[in-house]
mmCIF file of the C-alpha atoms, coordinates in Angstrom:
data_MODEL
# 
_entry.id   MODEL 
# 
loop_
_atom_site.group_PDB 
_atom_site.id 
_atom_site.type_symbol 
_atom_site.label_atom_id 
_atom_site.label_alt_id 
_atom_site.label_comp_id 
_atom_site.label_asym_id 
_atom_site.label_entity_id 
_atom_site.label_seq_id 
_atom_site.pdbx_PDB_ins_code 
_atom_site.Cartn_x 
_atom_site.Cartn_y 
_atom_site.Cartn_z 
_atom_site.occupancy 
_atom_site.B_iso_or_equiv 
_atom_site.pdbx_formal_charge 
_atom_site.auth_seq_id 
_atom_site.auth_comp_id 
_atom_site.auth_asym_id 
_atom_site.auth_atom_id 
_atom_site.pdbx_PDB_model_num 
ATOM 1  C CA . UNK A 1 1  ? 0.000   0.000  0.000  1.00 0.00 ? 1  UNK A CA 1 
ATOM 2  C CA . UNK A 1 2  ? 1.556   3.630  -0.724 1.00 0.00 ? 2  UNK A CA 1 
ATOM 3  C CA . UNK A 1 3  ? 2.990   5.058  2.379  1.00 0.00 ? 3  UNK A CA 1 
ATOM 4  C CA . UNK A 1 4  ? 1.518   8.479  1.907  1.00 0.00 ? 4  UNK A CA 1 
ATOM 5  C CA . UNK A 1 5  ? -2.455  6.417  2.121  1.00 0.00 ? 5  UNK A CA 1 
ATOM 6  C CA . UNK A 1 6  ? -0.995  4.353  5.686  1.00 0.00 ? 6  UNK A CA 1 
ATOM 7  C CA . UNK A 1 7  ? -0.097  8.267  6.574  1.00 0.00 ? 7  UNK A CA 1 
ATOM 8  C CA . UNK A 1 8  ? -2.975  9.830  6.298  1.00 0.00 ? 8  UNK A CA 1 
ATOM 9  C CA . UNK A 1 9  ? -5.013  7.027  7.310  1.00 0.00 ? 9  UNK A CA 1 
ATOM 10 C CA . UNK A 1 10 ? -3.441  6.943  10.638 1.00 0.00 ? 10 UNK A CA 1 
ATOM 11 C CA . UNK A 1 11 ? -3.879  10.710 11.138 1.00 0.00 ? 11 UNK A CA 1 
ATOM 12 C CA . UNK A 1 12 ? -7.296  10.544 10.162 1.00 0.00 ? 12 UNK A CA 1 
ATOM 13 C CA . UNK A 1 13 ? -7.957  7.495  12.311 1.00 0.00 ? 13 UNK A CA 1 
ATOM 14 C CA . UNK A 1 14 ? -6.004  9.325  15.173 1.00 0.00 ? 14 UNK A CA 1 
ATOM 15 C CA . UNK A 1 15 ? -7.652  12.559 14.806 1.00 0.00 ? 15 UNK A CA 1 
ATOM 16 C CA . UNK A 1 16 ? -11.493 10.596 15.280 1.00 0.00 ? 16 UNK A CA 1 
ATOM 17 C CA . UNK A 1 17 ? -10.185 9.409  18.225 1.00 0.00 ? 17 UNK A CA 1 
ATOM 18 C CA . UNK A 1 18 ? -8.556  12.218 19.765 1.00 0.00 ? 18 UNK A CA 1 
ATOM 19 C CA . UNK A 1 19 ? -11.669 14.229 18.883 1.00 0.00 ? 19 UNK A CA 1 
ATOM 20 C CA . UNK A 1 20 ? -14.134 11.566 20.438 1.00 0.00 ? 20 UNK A CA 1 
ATOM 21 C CA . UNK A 1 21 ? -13.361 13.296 23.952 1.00 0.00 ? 21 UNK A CA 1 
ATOM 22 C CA . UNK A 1 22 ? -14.101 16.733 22.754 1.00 0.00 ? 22 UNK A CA 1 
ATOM 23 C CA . UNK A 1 23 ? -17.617 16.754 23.676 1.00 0.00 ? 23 UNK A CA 1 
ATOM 24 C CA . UNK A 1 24 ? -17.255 15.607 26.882 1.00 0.00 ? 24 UNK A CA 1 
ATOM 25 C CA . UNK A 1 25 ? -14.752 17.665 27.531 1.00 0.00 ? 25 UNK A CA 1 
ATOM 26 C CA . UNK A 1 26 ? -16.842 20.836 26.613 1.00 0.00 ? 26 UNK A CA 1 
ATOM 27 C CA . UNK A 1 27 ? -20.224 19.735 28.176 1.00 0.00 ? 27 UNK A CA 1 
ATOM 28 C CA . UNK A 1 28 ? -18.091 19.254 31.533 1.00 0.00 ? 28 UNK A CA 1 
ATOM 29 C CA . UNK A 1 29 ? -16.936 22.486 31.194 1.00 0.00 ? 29 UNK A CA 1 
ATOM 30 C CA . UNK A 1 30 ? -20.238 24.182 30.313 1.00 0.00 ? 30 UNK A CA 1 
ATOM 31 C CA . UNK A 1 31 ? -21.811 22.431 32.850 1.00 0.00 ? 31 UNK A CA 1 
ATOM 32 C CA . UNK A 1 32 ? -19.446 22.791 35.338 1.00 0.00 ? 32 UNK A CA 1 
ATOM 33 C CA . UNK A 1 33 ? -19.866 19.182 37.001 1.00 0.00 ? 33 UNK A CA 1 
ATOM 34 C CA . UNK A 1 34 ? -18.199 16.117 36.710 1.00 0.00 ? 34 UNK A CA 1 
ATOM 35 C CA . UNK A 1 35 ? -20.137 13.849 38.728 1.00 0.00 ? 35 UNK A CA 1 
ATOM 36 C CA . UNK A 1 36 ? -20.829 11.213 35.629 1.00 0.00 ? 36 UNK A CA 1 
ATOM 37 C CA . UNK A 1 37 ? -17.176 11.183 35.304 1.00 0.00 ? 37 UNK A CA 1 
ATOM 38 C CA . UNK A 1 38 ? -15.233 8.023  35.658 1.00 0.00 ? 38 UNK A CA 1 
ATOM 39 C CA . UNK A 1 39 ? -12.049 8.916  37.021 1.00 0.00 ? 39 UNK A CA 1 
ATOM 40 C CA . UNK A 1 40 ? -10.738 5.416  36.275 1.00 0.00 ? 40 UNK A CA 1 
ATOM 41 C CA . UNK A 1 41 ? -11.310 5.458  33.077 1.00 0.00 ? 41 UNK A CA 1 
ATOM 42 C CA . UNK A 1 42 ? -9.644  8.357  32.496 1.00 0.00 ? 42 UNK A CA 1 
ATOM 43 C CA . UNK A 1 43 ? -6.392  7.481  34.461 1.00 0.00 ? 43 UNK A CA 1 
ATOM 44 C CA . UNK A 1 44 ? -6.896  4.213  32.381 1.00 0.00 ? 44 UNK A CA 1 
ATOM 45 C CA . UNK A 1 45 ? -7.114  6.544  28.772 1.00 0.00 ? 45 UNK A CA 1 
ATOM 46 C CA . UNK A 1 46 ? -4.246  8.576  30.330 1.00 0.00 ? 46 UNK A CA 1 
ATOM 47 C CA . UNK A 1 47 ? -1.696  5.443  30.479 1.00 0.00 ? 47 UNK A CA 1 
ATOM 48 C CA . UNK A 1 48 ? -2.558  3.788  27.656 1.00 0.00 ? 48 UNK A CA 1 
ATOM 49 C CA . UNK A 1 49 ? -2.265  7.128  25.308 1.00 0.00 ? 49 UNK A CA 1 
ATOM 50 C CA . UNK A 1 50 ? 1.249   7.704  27.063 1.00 0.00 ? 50 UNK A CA 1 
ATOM 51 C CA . UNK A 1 51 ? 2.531   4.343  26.095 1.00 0.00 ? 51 UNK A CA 1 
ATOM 52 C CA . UNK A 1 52 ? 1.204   5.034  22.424 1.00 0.00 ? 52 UNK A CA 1 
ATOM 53 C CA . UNK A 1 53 ? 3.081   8.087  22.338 1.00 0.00 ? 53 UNK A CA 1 
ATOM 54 C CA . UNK A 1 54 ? 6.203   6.471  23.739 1.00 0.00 ? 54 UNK A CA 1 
ATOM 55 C CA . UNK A 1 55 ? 5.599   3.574  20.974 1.00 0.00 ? 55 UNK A CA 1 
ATOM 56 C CA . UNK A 1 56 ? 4.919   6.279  18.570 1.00 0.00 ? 56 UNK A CA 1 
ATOM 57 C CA . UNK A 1 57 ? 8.729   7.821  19.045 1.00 0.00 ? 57 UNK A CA 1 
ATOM 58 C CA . UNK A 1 58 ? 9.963   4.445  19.092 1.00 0.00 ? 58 UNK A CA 1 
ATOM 59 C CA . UNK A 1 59 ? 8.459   3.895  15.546 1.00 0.00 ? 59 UNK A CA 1 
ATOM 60 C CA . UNK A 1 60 ? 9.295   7.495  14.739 1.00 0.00 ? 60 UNK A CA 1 
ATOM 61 C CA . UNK A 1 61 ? 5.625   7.658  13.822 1.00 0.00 ? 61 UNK A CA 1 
ATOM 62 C CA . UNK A 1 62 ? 4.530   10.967 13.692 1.00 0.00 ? 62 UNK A CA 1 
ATOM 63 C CA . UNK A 1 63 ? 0.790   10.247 13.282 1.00 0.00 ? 63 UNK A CA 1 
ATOM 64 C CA . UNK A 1 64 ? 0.874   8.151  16.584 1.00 0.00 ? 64 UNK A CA 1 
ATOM 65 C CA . UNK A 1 65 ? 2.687   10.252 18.762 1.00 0.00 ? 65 UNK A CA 1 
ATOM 66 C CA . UNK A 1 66 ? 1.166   13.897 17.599 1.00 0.00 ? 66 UNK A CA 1 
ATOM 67 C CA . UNK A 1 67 ? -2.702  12.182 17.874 1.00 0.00 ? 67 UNK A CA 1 
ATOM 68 C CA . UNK A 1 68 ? -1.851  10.368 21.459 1.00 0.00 ? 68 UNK A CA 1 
ATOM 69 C CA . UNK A 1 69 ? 0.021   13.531 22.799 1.00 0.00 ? 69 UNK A CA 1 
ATOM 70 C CA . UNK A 1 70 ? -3.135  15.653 21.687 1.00 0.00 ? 70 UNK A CA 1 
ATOM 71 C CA . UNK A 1 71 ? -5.542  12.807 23.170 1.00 0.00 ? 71 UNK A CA 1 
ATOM 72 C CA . UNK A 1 72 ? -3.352  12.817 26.681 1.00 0.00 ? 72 UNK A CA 1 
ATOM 73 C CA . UNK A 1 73 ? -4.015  16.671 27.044 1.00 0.00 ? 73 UNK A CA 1 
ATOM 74 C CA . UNK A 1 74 ? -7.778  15.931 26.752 1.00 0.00 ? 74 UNK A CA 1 
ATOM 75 C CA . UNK A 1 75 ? -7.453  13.234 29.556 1.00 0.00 ? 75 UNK A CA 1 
ATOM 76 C CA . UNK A 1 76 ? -5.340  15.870 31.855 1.00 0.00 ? 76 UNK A CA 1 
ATOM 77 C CA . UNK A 1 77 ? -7.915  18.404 31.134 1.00 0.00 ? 77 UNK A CA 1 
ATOM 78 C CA . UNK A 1 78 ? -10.443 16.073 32.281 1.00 0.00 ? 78 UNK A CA 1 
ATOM 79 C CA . UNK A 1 79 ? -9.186  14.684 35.275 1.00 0.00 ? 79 UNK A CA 1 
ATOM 80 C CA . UNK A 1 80 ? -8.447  18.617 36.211 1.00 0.00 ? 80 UNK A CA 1 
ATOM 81 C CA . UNK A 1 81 ? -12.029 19.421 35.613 1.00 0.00 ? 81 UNK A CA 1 
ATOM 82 C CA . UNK A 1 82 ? -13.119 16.436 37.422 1.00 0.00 ? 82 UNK A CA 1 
ATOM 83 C CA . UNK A 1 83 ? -11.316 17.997 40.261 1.00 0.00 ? 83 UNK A CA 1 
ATOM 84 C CA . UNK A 1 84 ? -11.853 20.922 39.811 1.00 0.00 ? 84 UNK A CA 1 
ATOM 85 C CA . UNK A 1 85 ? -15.750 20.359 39.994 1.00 0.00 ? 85 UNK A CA 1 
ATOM 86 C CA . UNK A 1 86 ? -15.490 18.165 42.669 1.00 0.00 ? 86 UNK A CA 1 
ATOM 87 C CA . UNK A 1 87 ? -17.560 20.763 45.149 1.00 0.00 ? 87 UNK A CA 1 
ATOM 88 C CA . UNK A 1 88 ? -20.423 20.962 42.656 1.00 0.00 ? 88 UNK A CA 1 
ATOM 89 C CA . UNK A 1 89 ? -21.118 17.360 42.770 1.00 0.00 ? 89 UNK A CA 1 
# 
């Protein structure tokens, strides 16, 4: 297969997933409570995204380590708001 299709396959693919947490992300935010919030799956999210990363510079694949590092700053921001709305649960 041509390596410029596997390339922007895997950004596209990454990009869906990384963008799957957007909405939760904002509705948290707009809501301002986290209550429905598994924290565990977050932390969960968190570690395996970090160890995609890390796989992603041992590959030197660019598509895997710029979509995990983007997804792992969604899963920060959402444990933060999950603390950060703790008192309004």
């Amino acid at each position: 297969m041509d390596g410029t299709l596997v390339k922007v396959i895997g950004l596209v693919a990454g990009a869906c997933t990384s963008c799957a947490l957007i909405p939760q992300v904002v509705r948290t935010i707009k809501t301002k409570k986290a209550s429905d919030v598994s924290v565990f799956m977050f932390i969960v999210m968190l570690t395996g995204n970090s160890l995609w990363v890390a796989y992603g510079f041992m590959k030197t694949d660019l598509a895997i380590i710029l979509t995990n590092l983007v997804t792992v700053g969604l899963n920060i921001t959402m444990l933060f708001l999950k603390v950060k709305y703790k008192e309004n649960q």
